[in-house]
C-alpha positions as CSV (number, residue, x, y, z in Angstrom):
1,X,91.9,112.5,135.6
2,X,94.6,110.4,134.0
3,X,94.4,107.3,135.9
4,X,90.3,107.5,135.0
5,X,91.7,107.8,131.3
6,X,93.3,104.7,131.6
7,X,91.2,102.9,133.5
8,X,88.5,104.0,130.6
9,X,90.2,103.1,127.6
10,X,89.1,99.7,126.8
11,X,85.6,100.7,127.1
12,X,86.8,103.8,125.1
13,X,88.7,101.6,122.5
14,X,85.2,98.7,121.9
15,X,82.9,101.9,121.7
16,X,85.3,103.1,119.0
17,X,85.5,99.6,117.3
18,X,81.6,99.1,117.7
19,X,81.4,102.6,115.8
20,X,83.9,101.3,113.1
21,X,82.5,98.2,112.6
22,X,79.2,99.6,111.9
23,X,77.5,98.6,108.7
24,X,74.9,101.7,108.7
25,X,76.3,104.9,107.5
26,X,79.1,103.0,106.7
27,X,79.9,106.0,104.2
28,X,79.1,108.9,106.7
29,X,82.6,111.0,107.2
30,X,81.1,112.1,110.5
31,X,80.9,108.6,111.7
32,X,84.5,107.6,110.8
33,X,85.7,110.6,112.1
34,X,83.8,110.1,115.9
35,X,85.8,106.5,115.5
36,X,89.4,107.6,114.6
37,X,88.9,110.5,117.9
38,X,88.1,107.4,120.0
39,X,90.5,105.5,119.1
40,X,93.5,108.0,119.3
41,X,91.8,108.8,122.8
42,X,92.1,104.9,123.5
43,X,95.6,104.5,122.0
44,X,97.2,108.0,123.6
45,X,96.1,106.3,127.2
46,X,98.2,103.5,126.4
47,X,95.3,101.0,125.5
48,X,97.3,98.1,123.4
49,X,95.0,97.2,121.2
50,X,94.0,100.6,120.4
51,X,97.6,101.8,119.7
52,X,98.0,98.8,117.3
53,X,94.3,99.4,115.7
54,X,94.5,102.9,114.9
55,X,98.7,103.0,114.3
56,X,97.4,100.6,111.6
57,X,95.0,102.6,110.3
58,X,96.7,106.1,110.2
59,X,100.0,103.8,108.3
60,X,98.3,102.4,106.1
61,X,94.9,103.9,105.1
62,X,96.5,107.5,106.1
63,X,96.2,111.3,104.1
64,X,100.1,111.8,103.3
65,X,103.2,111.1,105.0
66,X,103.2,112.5,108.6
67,X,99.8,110.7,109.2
68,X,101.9,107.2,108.2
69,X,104.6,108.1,110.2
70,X,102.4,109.0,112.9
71,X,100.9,105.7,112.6
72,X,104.2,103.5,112.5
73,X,105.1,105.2,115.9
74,X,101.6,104.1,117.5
75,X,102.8,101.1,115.9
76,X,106.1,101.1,117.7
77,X,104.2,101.5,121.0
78,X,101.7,98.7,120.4
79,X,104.5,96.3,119.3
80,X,106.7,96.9,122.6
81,X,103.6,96.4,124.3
82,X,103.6,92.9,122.8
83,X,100.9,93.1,120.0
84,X,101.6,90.6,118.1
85,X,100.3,92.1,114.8
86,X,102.6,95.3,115.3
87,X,105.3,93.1,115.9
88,X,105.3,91.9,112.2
89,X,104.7,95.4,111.3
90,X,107.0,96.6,112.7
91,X,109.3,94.5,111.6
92,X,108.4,94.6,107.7
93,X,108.7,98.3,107.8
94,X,112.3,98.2,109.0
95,X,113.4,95.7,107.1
96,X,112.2,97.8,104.1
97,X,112.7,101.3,106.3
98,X,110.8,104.1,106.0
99,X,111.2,107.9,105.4
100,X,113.9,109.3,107.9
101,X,112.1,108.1,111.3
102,X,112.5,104.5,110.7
103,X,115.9,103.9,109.2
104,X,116.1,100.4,107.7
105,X,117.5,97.9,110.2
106,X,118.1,94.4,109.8
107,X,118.9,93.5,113.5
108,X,115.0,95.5,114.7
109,X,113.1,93.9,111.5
110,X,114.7,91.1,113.1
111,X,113.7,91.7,116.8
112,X,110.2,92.7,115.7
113,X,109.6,89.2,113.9
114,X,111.0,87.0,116.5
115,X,108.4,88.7,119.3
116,X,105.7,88.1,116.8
117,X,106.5,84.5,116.1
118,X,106.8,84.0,119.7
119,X,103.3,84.6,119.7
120,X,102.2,82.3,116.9
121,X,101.7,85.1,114.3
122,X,101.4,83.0,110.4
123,X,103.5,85.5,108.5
124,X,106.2,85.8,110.9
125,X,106.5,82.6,111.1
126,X,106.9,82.5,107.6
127,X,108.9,85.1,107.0
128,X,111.4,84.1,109.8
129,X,111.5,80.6,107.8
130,X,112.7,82.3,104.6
131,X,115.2,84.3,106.4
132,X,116.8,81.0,108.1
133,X,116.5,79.6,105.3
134,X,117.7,82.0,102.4
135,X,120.2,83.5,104.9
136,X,118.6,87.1,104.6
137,X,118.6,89.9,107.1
138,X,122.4,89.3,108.1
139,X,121.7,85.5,109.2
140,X,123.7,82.8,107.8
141,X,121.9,79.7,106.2
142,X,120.5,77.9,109.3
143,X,118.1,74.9,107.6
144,X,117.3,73.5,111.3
145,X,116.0,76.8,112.4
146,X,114.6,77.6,109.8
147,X,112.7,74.0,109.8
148,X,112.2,75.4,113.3
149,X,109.5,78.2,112.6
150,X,108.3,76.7,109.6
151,X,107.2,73.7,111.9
152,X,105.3,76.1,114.3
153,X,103.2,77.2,110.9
């Protein structure tokens, strides 16, 4: 039964974003609630995209603080699956930390945004440039890197 799960959770994970994405009943409780089940089904069979879709929705859109810590771990998972979006997410929320799960850390906020500049994501890019370049997160003033990423922008 769990390797059909797997094996199901893309289709799971677009049937969920197709329900989303809807623009009728875009109010209806019912409807957003059918989407969040499919996409925790999606995401808790280790569907990438689906852990980094709804991690971002329970973090950020989330009722109270277990559902956004909830959400940064589904975050976690997407980002060390290599989603490039989670990987800047990641990385923001510990650089800034938050509550007593995610401990600020400069050398993981660190990690997070190299993997998600590796991939070409804008405001790691960026924000990797600014730390080269303003010496932040531990790093000393390094202009050539920091020229570097901001080239790849």
């Amino acid at each position: 039964m769990r390797l059909l799960m797997k094996v199901m959770a893309p289709v799971v994970f677009w049937l969920a974003y197709g329900i989303f994405r809807m623009r009728w009943l875009k109010a209806s409780r019912h409807r957003h609630l059918l989407a969040m089940k499919l996409f925790r089904l999606a995401a808790d069979n280790g569907h990438r995209r689906a852990l980094s879709v709804y991690g971002h929705l329970l973090h950020f859109r989330g009722d109270g603080i277990a559902n956004r810590v909830q959400g940064a771990i589904y975050l976690q998972l997407a980002a060390d699956k290599g989603d490039s979006k989670a990987c800047y997410q990641m990385g923001r929320i510990f650089e800034q930390g938050f509550e007593h799960r995610f401990v600020a850390d400069t050398a993981k906020a660190l990690h997070y945004y190299r993997r998600a500049a590796e991939q070409q994501h804008p405001l790691a890019l960026r924000r990797l440039a600014d730390v080269y370049r303003d010496g932040e997160l531990g790093q000393a003033v390094d202009l050539e890197t920091a020229q570097r990423w901001e080239a790849q922008i």
